[in-house]
N, C-alpha and C positions, 0 to 999 in steps of 0.2 A: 497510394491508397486514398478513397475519395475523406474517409473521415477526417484523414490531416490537413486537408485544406476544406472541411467546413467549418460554417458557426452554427454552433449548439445554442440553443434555448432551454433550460433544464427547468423543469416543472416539478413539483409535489402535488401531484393530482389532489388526495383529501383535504390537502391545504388548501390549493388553490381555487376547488372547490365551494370549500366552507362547509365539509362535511363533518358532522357528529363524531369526537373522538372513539367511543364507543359504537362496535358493530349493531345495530336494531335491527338488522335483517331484514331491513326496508327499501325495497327495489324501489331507489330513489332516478331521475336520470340525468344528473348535473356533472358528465363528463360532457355533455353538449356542448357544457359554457367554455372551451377550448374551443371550437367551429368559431365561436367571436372575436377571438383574437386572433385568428391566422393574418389578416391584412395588417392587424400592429407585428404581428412576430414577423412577416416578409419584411414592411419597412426598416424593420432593423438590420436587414442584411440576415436573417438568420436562413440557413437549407436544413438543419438536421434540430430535432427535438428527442431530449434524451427524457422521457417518462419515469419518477423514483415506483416504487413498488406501486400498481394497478391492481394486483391479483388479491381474492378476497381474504380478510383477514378480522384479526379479534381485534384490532384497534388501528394501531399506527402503520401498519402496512407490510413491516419486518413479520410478524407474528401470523405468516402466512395458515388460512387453512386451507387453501384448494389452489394450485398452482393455475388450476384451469379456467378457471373463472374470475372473470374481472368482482370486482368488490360492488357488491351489492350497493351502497353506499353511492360509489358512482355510477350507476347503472346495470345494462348488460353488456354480455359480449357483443350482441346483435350495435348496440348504441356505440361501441369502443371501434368495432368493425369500422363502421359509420365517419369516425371521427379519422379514422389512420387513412381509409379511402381519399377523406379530400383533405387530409397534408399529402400524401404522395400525387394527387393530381395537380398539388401546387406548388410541386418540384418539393415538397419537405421531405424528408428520412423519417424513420422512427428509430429509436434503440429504448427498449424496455431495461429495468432494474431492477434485480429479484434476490434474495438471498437463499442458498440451499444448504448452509452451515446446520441452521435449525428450524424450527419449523412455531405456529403457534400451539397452545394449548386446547386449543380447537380444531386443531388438526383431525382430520378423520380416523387416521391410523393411534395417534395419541388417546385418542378417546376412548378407542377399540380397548386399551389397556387398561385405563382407568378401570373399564369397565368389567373386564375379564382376567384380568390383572396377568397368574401365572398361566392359565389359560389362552391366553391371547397369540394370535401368534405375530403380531408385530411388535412383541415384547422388547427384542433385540435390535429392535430399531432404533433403541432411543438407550442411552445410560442408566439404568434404571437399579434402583436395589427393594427388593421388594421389602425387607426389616427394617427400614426408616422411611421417614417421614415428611412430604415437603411443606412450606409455608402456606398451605394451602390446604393443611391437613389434606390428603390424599390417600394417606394409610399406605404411603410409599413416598420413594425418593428417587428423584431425577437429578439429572444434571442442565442447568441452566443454563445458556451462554454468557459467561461474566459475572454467574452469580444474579441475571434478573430471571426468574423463574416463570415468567410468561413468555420465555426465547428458549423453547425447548431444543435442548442440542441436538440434531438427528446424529446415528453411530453410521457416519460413513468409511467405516472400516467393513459394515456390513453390504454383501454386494449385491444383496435383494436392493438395500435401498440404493446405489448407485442406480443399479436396473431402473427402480421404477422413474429417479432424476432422469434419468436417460430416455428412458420410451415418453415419460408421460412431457415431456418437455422439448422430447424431439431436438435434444443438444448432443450432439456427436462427439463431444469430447471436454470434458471439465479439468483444466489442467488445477491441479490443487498440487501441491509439494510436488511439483514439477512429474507427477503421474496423473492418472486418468482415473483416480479416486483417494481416499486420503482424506484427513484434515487438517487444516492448520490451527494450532489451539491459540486461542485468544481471538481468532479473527474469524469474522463474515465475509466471508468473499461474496460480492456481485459479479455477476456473470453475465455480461452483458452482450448483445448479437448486435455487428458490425458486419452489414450483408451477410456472406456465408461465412464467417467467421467469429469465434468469439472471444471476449477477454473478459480478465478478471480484472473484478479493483476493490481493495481492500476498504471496508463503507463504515469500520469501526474506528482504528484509531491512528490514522494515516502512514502507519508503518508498511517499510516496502516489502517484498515477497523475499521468502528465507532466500533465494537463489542471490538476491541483490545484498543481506546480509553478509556474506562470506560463503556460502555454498553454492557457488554460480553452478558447480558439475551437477547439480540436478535438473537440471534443463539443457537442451541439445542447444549447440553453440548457435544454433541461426538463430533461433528463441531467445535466447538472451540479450543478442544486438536487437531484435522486432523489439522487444519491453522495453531495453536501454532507448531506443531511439523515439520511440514512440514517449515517454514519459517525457521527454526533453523535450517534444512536443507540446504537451499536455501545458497549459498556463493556470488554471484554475477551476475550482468545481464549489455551489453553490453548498452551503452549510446545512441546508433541508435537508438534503440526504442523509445525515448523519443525526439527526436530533433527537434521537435516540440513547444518542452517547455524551450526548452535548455538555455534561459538564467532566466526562472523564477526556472531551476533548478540549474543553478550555485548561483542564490542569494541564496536561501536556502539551500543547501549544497556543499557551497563553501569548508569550511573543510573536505569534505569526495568525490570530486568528484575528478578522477584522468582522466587523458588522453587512459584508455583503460577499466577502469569497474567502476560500482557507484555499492557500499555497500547498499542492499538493504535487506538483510537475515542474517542468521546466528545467533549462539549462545548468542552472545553479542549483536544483534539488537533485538533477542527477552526478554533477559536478561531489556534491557532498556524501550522493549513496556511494559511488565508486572510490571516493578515498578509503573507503570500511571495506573494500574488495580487499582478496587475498591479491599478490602483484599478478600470480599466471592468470585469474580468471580477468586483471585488468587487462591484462595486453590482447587476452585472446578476443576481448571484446573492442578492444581499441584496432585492433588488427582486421579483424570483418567489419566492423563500423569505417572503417576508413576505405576500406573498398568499397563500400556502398553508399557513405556520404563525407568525403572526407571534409568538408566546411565544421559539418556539424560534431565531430569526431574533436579537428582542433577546437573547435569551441569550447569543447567540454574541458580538454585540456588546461586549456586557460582557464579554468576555475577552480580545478583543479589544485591539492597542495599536497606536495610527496616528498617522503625525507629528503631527496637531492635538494628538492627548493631551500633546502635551511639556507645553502649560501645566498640567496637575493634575500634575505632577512638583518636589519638591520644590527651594529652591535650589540644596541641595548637588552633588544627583542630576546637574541642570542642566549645573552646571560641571563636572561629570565626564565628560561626556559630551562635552561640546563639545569638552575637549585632544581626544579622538582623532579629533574630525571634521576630513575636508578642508575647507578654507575653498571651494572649489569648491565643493563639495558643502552647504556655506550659502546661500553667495548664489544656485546653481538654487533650492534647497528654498522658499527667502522669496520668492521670485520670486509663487508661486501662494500663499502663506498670508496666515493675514488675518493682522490687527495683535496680536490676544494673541499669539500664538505671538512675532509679530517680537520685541514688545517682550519675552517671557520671556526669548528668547535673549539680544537684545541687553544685556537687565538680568545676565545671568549673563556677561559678558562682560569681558575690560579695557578700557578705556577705547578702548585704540588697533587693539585686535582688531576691534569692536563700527563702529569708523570706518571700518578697510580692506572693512568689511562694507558698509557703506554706501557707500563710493565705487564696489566692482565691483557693487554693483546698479545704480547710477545707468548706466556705462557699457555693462552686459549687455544686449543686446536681441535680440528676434528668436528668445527662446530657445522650444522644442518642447516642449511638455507632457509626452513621452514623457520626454526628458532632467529635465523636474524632478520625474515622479512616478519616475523610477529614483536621483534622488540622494537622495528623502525615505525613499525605501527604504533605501537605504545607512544611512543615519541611523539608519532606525527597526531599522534589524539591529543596527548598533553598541550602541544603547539595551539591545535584548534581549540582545546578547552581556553586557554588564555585569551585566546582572541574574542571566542566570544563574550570574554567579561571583561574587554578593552584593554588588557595588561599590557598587552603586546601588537604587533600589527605585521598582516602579513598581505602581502604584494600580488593582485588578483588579473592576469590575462595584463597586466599595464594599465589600468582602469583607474589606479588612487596613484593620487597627489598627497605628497608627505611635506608638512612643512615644520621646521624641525623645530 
């Protein structure tokens, strides 16, 4: 697919611009100032520009009110027209960036309500209660995205509003919670067009889609290798897009945000989603992935750390690891493992630990697969919590040098 072998250039139009954080509703046309930089964006090697939100809005670009029209702010469509004709004549791509989670407070249909409250009929468009009250006194109460109440939640449970996402945007298909409407709570999905195709990417707070959480069965098995394989692709994405969120994403990835990219793909990030797989949605993925690329498949591998790996873990590692284990959570785990593992544990063990270990396997039975691949999990999270606060150290593709 051509996106995987281009370079992006990723723009924040009203930044880039230098436009007015506040809408004025002044048909300004300073998306031109893009046409001046196409021969510095070619010299860079770049073929594809990925545009953050263009469509008009109350401020920062998230807070859309007319999906169909570019922002006033940067011009018109006629001007936007203008600008995408000569990046495609100069071999560039476009892919726009839009959020359809929520919409702004200037929204057309939002306004309708305000205005006509129980009368309105895009009432149910939006989470609304009409006996309370927002921070904006409104003489009623919404639901915000996140709690900022100028990120009006649309209610895409309601299938008028899919309807209108769908005609008025001309998107054939929104995969949200691995269906074709839906919401995911917490999150802004961008929905971005990749030729005739589209994908989502979460633009709030770098969390991966529920399917890559542990529910891979929501999405059809090809889907899941396309995302899996595509994200391991992915190396990084400019922090404009998200500035929105910007300080509930320096809490959360305080260790991985830098002053020019946030780490949001790649080898090693899908390496870490797939340990928090359940084992069947790993293999079925590591199973199609390997017929389709198997390089990339072992790669991931070798980032990879799964209960087997405790035996390449040193002894110290070992024993550190086991005080925080439940003893529960051993005897499920040995239940399904083979004998290195048993014996690494048990060899890192005390004597009388290593026993009690041995008698509640003897007396356990009957126990569920499901129950011993969730306590090996348990484990193999304890493992990776230690490492990342240096406790412990564990052995990655053959990459680290141990010197004792």
């Amino acid at each position: 697919m051509w996106a995987y072998e281009s370079v992006f250039y990723q723009i924040y139009p009203l930044g880039f611009v230098g436009a007015p954080f506040e809408n004025d509703g002044v048909e300004t046309h300073r998306i031109l100032k893009v046409l001046d930089w196409i021969d510095h964006i070619k010299k860079l090697g770049t073929n594809a520009i990925y545009f953050s939100p263009v469509f008009e809005s109350d401020t920062h670009g998230y807070n859309t009110r007319d999906y169909r029209k570019i922002d006033c702010r940067l011009g018109s469509n006629e001007d936007f027209k203008q600008v995408c004709d000569k990046l495609h004549s100069e071999g560039i791509r476009v892919v726009l960036d839009g959020v359809f989670n929520h919409a702004g407070r200037g929204f057309w249909a939002f306004q309708d309500v305000l205005k006509n409250r129980e009368n309105s009929p895009y009432l149910n468009w939006f989470h609304i209660n009409l006996g309370g009250n927002s921070n904006y006194n409104d003489g009623l109460w919404y639901e915000g995205w996140e709690g900022n109440y100028d990120l009006v939640k649309l209610n895409l449970q309601n299938e008028e509003v899919v309807q209108y996402l769908l005609e008025r945007l001309d998107i054939p298909c929104i995969y949200v919670d691995g269906s074709t409407k839906g919401s995911t709570e917490g999150h802004a999905w961008d929905i971005v067009k990749i030729g005739q195709e589209y994908y989502y990417v979460d633009a709030t707070n770098g969390d991966q889609p529920d399917f890559l959480n542990g529910d891979a069965a929501q999405l059809e098995e090809h889907k899941q290798i396309q995302v899996v394989e595509g994200i391991a692709k992915i190396e990084s994405v400019s922090p404009t897009a998200i500035k929105i969120v910007e300080a509930e994403m320096s809490k959360k990835f305080s260790s991985i945000v830098t002053s020019t990219n946030v780490k949001v793909g790649g080898i090693d990030y899908v390496a870490d989603v797939m340990n928090n797989l359940d084992r069947t949605s790993e293999k079925n993925i590591f199973d199609g992935l390997s017929e389709h690329d198997r390089d990339l498949a072992d790669e991931i591998r070798k980032r990879m750390f799964v209960f087997e790996d405790i035996i390449t873990m040193d002894d110290r590692s070992v024993q550190r690891f086991v005080r925080d284990c439940d003893p529960r959570d051993l005897v499920l785990s040995l239940k399904a493992s083979n004998s290195e593992v048993a014996n690494k544990l048990f060899s890192n063990m005390s004597t009388r630990m290593a026993q009690s270990i041995r008698d509640d396997l003897e007396i356990t039975t009957n126990v569920r697969m499901k129950d011993v691949e969730e306590a090996q999990q348990r484990i193999v999270g304890i493992i990776r919590g230690l490492e990342e606060k240096g406790e412990i150290i564990i052995l990655k593709g053959g990459k680290d040098d141990i010197i004792a």
